[in-house]
FIBAMAR-291426 format. One line per 3 residues: number of its first residue (from 1); their letters; for each residue x, y, z of N, C-alpha, C. Coordinates in pm, whole numbers, plus 50000, padded with zeros to 5 digits. Layout:
NUM	a	X:Y:Z:X:Y:Z:X:Y:Z  ...
END
This chain:
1	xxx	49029:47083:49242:49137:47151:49172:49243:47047:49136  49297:47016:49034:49399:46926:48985:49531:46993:48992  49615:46943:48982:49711:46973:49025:49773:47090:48986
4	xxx	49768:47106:48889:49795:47174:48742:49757:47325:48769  49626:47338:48828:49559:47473:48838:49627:47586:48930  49679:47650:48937:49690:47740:49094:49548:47812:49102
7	xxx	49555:47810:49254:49453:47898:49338:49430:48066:49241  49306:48026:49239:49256:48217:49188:49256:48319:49272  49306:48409:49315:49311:48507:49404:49161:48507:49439
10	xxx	49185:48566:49589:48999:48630:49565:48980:48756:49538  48892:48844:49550:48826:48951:49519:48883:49085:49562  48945:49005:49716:48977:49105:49792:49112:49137:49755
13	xxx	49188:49076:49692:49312:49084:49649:49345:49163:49551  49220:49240:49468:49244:49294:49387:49326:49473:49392  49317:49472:49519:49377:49667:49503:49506:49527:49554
16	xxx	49609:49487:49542:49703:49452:49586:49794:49413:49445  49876:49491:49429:49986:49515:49317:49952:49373:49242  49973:49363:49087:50047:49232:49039:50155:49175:49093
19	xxx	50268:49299:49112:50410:49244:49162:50415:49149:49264  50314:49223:49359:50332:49166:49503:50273:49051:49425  50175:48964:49396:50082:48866:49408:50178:48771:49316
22	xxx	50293:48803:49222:50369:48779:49145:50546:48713:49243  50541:48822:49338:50652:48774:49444:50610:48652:49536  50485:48649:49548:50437:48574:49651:50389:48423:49578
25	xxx	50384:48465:49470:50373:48302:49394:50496:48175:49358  50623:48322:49374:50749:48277:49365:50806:48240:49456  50770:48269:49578:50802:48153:49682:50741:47978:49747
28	xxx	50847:47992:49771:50815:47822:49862:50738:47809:49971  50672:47708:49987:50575:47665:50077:50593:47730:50226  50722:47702:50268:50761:47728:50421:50778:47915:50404
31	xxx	50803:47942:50320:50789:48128:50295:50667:48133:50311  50592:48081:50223:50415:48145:50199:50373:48078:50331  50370:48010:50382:50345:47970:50546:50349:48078:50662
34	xxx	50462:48151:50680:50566:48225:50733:50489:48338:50735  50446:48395:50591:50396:48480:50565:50276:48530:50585  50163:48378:50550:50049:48409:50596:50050:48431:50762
37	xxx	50093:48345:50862:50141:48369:50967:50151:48521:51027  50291:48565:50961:50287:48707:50970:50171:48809:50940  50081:48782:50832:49986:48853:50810:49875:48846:50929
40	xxx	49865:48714:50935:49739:48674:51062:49797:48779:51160  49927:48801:51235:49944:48882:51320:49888:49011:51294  49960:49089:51178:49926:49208:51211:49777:49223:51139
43	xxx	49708:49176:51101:49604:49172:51087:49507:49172:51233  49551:49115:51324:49494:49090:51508:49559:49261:51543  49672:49308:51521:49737:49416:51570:49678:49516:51500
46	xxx	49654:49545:51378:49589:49628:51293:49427:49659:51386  49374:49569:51401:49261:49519:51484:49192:49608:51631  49336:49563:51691:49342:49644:51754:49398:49778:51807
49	xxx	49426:49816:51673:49453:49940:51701:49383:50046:51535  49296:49988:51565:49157:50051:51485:49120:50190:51512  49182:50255:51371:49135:50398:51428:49230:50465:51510
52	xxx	49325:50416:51558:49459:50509:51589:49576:50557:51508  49621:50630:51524:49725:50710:51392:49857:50641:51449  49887:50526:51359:50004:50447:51377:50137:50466:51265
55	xxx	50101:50606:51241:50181:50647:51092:50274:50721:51192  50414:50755:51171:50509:50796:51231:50506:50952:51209  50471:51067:51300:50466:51173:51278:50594:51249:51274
58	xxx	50639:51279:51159:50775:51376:51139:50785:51512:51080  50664:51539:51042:50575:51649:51043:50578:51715:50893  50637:51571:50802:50622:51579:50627:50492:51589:50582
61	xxx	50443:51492:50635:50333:51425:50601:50237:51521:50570  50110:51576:50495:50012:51719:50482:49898:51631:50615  49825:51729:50670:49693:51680:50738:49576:51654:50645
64	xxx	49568:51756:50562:49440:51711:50449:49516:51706:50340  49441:51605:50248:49460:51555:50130:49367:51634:50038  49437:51703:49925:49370:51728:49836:49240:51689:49722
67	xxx	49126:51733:49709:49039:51670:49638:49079:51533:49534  48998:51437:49555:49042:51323:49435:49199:51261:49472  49259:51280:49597:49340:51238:49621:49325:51114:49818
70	xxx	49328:51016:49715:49338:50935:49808:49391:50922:49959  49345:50877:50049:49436:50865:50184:49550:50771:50191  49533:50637:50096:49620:50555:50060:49734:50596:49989
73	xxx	49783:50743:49928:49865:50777:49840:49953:50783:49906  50092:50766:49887:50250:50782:49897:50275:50936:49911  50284:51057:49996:50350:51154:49983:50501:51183:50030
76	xxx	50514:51266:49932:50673:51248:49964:50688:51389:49914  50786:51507:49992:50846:51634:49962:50889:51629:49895  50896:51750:49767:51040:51771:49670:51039:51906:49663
79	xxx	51150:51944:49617:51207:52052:49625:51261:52092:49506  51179:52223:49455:51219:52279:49333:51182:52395:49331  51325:52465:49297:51360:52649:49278:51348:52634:49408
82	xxx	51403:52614:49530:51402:52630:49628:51201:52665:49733  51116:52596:49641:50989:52512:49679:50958:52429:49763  50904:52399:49858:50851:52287:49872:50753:52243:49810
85	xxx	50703:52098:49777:50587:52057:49756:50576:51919:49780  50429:51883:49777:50395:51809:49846:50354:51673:49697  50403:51558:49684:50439:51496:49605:50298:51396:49597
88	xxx	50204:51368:49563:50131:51229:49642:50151:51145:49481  50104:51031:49532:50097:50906:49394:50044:50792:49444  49914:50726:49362:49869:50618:49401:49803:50557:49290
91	xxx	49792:50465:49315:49762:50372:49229:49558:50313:49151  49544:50390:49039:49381:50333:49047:49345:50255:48919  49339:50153:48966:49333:50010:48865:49438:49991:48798
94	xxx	49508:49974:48648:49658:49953:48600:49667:50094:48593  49647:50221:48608:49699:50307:48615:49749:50398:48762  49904:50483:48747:50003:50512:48843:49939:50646:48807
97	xxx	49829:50719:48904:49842:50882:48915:49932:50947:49039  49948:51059:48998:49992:51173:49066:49932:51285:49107  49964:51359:49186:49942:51519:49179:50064:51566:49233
100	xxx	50107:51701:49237:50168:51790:49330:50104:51916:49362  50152:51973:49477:50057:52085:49569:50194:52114:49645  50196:52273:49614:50279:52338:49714:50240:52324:49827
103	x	50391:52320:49912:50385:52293:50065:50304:52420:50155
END
């Protein structure tokens, strides 16, 4: 690789935002150091705790996810006409879907 080139992401990098891969190019050596670092950790912690529900239960959150709706999605409550519902949004390839589902 000459100097000139930057590193090609690999493969696995691909469900991981532009932004992020875009923030992380914009830092300095001793950041991206720091960082990978940090990742190696919770990557060992993730590890071991495989398969345990390490999501903070506050009792927003739905138990099942609606058809075609990812486990990776963002839910979040909103409230309309005095409604609840259940908000999800995730991301599949350059496109940002949604759904909503009453609470």
């Amino acid at each position: 690789m000459t100097p000139d080139e930057r590193p090609t992401p690999p493969p696995e990098l691909d469900s991981v935002s532009d932004e992020t891969r875009d923030e992380l190019i914009a830092q300095d050596e001793a950041t991206l150091r720091a960082v990978s670092s940090y990742l190696e950790t919770l990557a060992a912690w993730k590890d071991q705790h495989d398969g345990e529900d390490t999501s903070s239960s506050d009792g927003l959150e739905p138990e099942t996810y609606p058809d075609g709706v990812p486990k990776r999605a963002t839910v979040s409550v909103t409230e309309i006409a005095g409604t609840e519902y259940y908000y999800y949004q995730w991301r599949d390839g350059d496109e940002i879907r949604s759904e909503t589902v009453r609470r």
